[in-house]
C-alpha positions in Angstrom: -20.2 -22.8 17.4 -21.4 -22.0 13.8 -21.8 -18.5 15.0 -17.8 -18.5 16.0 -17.5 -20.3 12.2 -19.0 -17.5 10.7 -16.9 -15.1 12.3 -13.6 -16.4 12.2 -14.4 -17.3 8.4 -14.8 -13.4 7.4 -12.1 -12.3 9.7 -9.6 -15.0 8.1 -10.9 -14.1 4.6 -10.0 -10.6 5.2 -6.3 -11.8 6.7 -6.2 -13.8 3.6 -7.0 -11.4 1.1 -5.2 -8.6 2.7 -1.8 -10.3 2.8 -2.0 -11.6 -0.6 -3.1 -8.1 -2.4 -0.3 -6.9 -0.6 2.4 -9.2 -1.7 2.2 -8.1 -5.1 4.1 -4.9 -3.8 7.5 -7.1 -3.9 7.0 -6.6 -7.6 7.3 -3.1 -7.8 10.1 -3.4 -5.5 12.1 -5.9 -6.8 11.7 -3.6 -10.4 12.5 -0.7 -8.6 15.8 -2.0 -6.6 17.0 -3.3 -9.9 15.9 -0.5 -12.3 18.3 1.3 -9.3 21.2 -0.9 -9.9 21.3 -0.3 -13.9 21.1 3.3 -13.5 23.8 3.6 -10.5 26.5 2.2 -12.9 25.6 3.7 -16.3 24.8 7.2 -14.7 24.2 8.2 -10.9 22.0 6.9 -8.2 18.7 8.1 -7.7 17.7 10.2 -4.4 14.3 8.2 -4.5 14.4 4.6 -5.5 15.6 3.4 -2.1 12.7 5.1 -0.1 10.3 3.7 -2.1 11.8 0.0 -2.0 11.2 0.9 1.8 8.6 2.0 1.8 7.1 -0.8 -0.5 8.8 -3.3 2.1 7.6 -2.0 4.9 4.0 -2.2 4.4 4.6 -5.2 2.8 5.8 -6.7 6.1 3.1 -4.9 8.2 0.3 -5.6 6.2 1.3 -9.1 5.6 1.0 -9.7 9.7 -2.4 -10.9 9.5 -2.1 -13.4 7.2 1.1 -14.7 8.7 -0.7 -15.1 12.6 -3.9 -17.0 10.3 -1.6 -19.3 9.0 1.0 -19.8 12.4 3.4 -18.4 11.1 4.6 -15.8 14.3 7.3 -16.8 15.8 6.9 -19.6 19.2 8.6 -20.9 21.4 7.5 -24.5 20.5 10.0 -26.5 23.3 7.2 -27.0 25.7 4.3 -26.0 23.3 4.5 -28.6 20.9 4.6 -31.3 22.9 0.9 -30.4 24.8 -1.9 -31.8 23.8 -4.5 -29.7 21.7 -6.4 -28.3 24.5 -3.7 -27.6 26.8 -2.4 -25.2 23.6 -5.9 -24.1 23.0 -6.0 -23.0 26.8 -2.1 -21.8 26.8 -3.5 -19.8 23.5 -6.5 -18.6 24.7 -5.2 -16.8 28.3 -1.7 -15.0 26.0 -4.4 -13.7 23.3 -7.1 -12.6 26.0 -4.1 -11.0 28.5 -1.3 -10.2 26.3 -2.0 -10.3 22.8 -5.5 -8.3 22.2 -4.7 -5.5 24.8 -1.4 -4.8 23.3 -3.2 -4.7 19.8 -5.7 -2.7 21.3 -2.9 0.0 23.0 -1.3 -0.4 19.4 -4.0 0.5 17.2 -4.6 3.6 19.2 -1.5 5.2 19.5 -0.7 4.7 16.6 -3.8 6.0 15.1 -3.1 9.4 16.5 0.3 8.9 15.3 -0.6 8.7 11.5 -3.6 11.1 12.5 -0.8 14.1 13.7 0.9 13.2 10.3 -1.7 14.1 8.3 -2.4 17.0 10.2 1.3 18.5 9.9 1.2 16.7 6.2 4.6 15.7 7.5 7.5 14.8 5.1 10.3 11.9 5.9 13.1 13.4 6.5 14.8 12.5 3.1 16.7 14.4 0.3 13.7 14.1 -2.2 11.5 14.5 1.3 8.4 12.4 -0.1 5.0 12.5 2.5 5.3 10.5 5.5 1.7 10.5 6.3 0.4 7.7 3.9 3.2 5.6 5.1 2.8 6.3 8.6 -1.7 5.4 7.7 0.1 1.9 7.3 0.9 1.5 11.0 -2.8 1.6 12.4 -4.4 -0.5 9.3 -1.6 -3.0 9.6 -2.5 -3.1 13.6 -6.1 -3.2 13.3 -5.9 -6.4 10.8 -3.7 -8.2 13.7 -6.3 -7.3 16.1 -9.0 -8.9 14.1 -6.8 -12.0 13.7 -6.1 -12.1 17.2 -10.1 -12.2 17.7 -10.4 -14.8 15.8 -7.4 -17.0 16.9 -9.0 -16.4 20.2 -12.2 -17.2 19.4 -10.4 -20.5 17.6 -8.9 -21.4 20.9 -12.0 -21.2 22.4 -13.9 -23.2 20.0 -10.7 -25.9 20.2 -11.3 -26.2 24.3 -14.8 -26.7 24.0 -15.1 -29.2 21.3 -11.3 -30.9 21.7 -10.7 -30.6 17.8 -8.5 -28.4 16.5 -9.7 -25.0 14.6 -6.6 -23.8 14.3 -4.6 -23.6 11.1 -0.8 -24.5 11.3 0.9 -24.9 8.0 3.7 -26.8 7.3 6.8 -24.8 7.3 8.1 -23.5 4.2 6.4 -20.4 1.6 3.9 -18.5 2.9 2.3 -17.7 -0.4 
């Protein structure tokens, strides 16, 4: 078990550090939307501001996966769940990340990889009136995936760890701020 340790310690670490770093994007954002606001009623909107914010909110919200599945945070259907015991969630855990979860990752990561991949290759443009490139955004998509996939590997390996030793080694936070 202090081999699993190990390796759900670096994995989480990366979740962690990944989500927070990118949280500081809402900064920008938040400057940017309002920055947008001044400037639409003392002269005329700008043809960029708004893709941007997007584009700073969307990989906000990708990125920001990992850390949100390390902390419980995904949305479940807690009715039935909750009221298991440890194990029985461990168990219930373990066969939706080994049969659902990781193989959808896995078909995610890849298609998607040759989706950003044929972006850079045509050095695609969003279709946009200032038409900014579409290829870092779209690099987002398989990054954002892969960090879910290693998070999934180690919730499973969590669950695992939970059924054989009966104590929990999953986190749950309270609900309320992520950060």
């Amino acid at each position: 078990m202090k081999a699993v340790d190990r390796i759900t310690g670096v994995i989480d670490r990366i979740s962690i550090w990944s989500g927070r770093a990118i949280a500081w994007l809402i900064l920008p954002m938040i400057v940017l939307l309002a920055g947008e606001v001044i400037v639409r009623h003392v002269h005329a909107p700008t043809v960029w501001a708004l893709d941007l914010a997007t584009m700073f909110y969307g990989t906000h919200f990708f990125v920001a996966g990992a850390l949100a599945l390390y902390m419980g945070k995904h949305i479940r259907t807690d009715f039935f769940y909750a009221r298991w015991s440890v194990r029985t969630q461990a168990w219930v855990d373990m066969v939706c990340y080994l049969f659902l979860f990781l193989p959808g990752m896995v078909m995610f990561v890849w298609l998607s990889w040759d989706f950003a991949a044929e972006s850079w290759e045509l050095r695609e443009r969003l279709m946009t009136t200032w038409r900014p490139p579409a290829y870092w955004y779209k690099s987002v998509i398989p990054l954002a995936g892969a960090l879910l996939l290693l998070q999934g590997l180690s919730e499973l390996l969590k669950s695992v760890k939970t059924i054989v030793t009966g104590v929990d080694a999953r986190r749950r936070e309270a609900p309320g701020e992520v950060t």
